[in-house]
C-alpha positions as CSV (number, residue, x, y, z in Angstrom):
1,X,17.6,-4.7,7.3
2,X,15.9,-7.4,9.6
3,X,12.7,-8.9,8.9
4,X,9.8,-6.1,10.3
5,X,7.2,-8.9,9.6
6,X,7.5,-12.2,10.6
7,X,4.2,-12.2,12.3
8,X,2.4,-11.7,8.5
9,X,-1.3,-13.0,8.8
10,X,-3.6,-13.3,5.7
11,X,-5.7,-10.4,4.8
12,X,-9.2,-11.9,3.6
13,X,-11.9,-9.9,2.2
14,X,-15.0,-11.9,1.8
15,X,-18.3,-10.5,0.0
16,X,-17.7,-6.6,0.4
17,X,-20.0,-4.4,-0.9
18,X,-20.3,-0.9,-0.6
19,X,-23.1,0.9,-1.5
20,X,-24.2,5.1,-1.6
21,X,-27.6,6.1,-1.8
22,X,-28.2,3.3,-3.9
23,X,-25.0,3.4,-6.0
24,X,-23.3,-0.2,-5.6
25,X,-19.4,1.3,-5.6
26,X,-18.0,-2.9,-4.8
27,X,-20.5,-5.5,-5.4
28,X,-19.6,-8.5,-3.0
29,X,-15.9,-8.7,-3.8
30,X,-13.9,-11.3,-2.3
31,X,-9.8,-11.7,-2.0
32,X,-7.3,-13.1,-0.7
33,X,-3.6,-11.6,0.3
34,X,-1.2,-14.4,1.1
35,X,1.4,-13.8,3.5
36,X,4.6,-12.2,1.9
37,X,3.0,-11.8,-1.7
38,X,2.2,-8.8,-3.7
39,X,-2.0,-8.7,-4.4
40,X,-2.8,-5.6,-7.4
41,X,-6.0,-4.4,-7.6
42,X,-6.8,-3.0,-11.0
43,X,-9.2,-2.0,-13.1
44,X,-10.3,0.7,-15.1
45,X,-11.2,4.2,-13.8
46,X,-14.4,3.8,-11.8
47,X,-13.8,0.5,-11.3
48,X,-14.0,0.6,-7.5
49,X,-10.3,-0.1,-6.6
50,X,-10.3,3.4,-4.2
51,X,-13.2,2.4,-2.7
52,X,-12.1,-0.8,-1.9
53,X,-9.0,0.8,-0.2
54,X,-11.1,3.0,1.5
55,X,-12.8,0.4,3.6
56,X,-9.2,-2.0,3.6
57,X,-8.1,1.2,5.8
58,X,-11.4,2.4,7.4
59,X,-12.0,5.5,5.7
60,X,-15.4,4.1,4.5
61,X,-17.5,1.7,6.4
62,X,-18.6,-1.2,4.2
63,X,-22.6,-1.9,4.1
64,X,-21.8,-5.7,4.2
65,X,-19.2,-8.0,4.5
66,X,-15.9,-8.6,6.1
67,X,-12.2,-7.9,6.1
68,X,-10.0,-9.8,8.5
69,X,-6.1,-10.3,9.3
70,X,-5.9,-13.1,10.6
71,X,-8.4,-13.9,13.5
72,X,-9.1,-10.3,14.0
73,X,-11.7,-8.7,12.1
74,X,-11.1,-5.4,10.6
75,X,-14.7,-4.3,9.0
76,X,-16.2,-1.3,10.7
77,X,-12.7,-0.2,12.9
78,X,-11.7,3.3,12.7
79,X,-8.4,3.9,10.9
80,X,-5.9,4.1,13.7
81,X,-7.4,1.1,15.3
82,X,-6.6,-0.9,11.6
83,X,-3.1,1.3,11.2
84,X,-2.6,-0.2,15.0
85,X,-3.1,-3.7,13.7
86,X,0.1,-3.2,11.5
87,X,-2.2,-2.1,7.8
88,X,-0.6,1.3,6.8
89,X,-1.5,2.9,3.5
90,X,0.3,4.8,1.1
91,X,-2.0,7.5,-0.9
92,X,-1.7,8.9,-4.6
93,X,-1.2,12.1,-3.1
94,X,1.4,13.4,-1.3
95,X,1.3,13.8,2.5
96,X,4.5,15.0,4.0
97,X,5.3,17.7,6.0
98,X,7.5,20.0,3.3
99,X,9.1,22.0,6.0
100,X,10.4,19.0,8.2
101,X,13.6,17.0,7.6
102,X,13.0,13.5,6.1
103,X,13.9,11.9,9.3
104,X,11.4,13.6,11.6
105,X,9.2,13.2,9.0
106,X,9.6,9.3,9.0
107,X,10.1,9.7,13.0
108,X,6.1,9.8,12.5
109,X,5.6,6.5,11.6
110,X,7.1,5.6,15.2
111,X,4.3,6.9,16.8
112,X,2.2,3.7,17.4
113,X,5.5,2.0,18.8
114,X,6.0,5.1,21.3
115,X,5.8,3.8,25.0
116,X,7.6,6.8,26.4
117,X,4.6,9.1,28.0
118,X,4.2,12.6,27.2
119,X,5.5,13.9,30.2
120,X,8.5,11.8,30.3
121,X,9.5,12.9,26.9
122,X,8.9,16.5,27.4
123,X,11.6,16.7,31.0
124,X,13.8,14.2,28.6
125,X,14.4,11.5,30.9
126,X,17.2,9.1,30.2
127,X,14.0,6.4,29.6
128,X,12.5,8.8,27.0
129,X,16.1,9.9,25.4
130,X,17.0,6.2,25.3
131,X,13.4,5.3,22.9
132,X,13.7,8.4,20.8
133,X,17.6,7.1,19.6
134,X,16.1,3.6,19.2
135,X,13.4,4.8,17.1
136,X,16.0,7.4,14.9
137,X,18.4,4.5,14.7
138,X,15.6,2.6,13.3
139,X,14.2,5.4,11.0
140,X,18.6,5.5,9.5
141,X,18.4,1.8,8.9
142,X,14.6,2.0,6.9
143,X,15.5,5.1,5.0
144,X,18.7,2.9,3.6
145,X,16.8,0.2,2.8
146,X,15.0,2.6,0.4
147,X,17.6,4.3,-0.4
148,X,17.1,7.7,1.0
149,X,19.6,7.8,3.7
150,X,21.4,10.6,2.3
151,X,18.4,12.7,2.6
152,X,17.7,12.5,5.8
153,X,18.5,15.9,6.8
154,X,17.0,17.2,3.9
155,X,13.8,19.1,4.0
156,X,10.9,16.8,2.6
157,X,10.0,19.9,0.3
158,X,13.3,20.1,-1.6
159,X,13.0,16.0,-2.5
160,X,12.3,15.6,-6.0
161,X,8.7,13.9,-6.3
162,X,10.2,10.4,-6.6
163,X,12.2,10.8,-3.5
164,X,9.2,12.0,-2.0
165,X,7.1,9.0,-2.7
166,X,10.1,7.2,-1.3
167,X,10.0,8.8,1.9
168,X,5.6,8.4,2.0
169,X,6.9,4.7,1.7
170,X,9.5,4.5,3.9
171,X,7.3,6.4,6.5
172,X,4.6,3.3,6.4
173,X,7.8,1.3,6.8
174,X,8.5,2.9,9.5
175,X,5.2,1.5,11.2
176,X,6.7,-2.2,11.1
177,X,3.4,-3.3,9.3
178,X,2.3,-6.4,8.8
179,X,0.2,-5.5,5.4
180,X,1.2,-1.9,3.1
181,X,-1.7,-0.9,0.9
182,X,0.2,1.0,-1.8
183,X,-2.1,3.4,-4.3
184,X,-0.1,4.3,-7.5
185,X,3.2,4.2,-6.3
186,X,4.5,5.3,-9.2
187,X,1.8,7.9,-11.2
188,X,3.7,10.9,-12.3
189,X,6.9,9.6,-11.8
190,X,10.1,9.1,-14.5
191,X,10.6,5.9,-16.0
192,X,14.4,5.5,-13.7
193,X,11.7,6.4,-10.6
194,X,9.1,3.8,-11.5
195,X,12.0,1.2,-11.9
196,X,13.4,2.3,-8.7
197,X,10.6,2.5,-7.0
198,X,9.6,-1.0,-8.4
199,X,12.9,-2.1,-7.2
200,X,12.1,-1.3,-3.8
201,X,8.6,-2.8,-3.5
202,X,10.0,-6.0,-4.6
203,X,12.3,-5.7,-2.0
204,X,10.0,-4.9,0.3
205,X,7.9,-8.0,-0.1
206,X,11.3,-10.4,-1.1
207,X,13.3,-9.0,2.3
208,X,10.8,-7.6,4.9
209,X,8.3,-10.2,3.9
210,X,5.6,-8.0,4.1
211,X,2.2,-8.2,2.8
212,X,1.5,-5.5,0.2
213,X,-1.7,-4.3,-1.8
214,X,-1.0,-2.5,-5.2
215,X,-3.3,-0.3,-7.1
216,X,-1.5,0.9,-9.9
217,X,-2.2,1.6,-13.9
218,X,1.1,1.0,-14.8
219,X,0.3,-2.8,-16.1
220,X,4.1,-2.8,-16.6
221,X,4.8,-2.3,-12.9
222,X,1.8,-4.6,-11.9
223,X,2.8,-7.5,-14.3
224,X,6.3,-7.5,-13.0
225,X,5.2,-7.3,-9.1
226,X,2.4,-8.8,-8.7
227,X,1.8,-12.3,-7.6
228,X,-2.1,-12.4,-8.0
229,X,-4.3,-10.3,-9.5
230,X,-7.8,-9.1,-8.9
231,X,-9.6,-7.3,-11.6
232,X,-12.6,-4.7,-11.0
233,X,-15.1,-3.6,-13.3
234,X,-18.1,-1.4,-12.0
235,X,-17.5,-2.3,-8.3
236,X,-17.4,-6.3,-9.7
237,X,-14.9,-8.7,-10.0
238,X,-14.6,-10.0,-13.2
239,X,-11.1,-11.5,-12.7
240,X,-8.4,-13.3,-11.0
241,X,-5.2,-14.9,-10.8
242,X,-1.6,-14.9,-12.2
243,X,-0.6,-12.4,-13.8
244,X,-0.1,-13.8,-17.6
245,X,-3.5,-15.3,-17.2
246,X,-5.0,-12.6,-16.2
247,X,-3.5,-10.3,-19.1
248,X,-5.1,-12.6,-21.7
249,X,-8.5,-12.8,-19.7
250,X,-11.1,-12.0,-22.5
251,X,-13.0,-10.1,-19.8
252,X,-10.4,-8.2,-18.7
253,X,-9.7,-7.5,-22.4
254,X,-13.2,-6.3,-23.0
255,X,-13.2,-4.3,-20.0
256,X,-9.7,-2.1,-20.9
257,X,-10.4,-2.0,-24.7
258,X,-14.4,-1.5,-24.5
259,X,-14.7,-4.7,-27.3
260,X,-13.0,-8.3,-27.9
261,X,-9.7,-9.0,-28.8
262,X,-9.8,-9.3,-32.5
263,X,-8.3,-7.3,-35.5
264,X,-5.6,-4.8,-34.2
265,X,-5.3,-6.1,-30.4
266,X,-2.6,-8.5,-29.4
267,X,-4.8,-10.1,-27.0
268,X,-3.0,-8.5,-24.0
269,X,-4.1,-6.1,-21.4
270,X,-2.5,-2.3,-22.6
271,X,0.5,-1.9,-20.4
């Protein structure tokens, strides 16, 4: 599949903070996604790492701070003015259609590259019959790249949940993004999914070149994806860096295990 990102720009977040009624849910965190890399987010539960997807996509406004790509600043834009700028996000939950085949449902994420107008597609005309097998050629080619183009004229409801997931992500593929913010891409799923899944994500990042934040508790997945590492704790970052480093961070340690490495700990993260 060609390269859907070769226009990749940095994704910076500098001194975000989010508070409600006086709860501080991110406390001046700052980040940086390199072009092409794989950034996780983790932490442990409460940490802040929803709420800090929740502004990266615009479904919170931050109380200070900034998120840019690029030149362009993202802090305060709705979310189909950020998903316009090429950021689509994948959520835990599942959000697809479970009546409609696989490839109308990934025909979706199309829908900011549409030019054709309304009218124009409704009477058919050869301009609008021309997009719409432009765009469904384009949905065939993404769906093998995941490796669901044998389901394409499957109902999304009668995927199994890891084909499912595959299709949510092929779907923000379908968007030709420039950044994927991906939230546990692979809770609830098999050990075979989470590998396969894995699989693709790499691929994504290694082929596409696309930009991708990961929040995920599987520390297996993260320490095999990632690239850097930023580490929450009570809306704070406490951490940062490669991966092995930040495994054997003492804070990060601390804020997993509720004590210091000593007696009984290997000194590692729990994966």
């Amino acid at each position: 599949m060609t390269n859907v990102a070769a226009d990749v720009l940095p994704l910076e977040v500098r001194e975000l903070t989010v508070r409600f009624a006086g709860l501080t849910a991110l406390d001046a965190i700052s980040l940086t996604v390199a072009p092409g890399t794989v950034h996780a987010v983790i932490g442990p539960n409460g940490a802040g790492k929803s709420t800090c997807f929740n502004v990266l996509s615009g479904v919170y406004r931050a109380t200070s701070g900034s998120v840019r790509l690029g030149e362009r600043e993202l802090t305060g834009l709705p979310p189909h003015r950020i998903a316009g700028l090429g950021v689509a996000r994948i959520f835990q939950n599942l959000a697809l259609p479970p009546r409609t085949t696989v490839a109308d449902s990934l025909l979706l994420g199309r829908h900011r590259l549409t030019r054709t107008g309304f009218l124009a597609a409704g009477l058919r005309l050869p301009s609008a019959v021309h997009e719409e097998r432009r765009h469904r050629e384009r949905v065939r080619e993404i769906a093998e790249f995941v490796g669901i183009a044998d389901q394409l004229a499957v109902p999304t409801g009668a995927l199994s949940y890891g084909q499912q997931k595959l299709a949510e992500l092929a779907r923000a593929l379908c968007m030709e993004p420039r950044v994927l913010l991906l939230d546990e891409p692979v809770a609830g799923m098999t050990a075979d999914e989470r590998r396969r899944t894995a699989a693709v994500i790499a691929g994504v990042r290694d082929s596409l070149g696309i930009s991708i934040v990961l929040v995920e508790h599987d520390m297996g997945v993260v320490m095999r994806l990632a690239d850097e590492v930023t580490v929450l704790d009570f809306g704070r970052r406490i951490a940062g860096g490669p991966p092995d480093r930040v495994q054997n961070d003492p804070a990060v340690i601390r804020a997993y295990l509720g004590a210091p490495a000593e007696g009984g700990t290997n000194g590692e993260v729990p994966a």
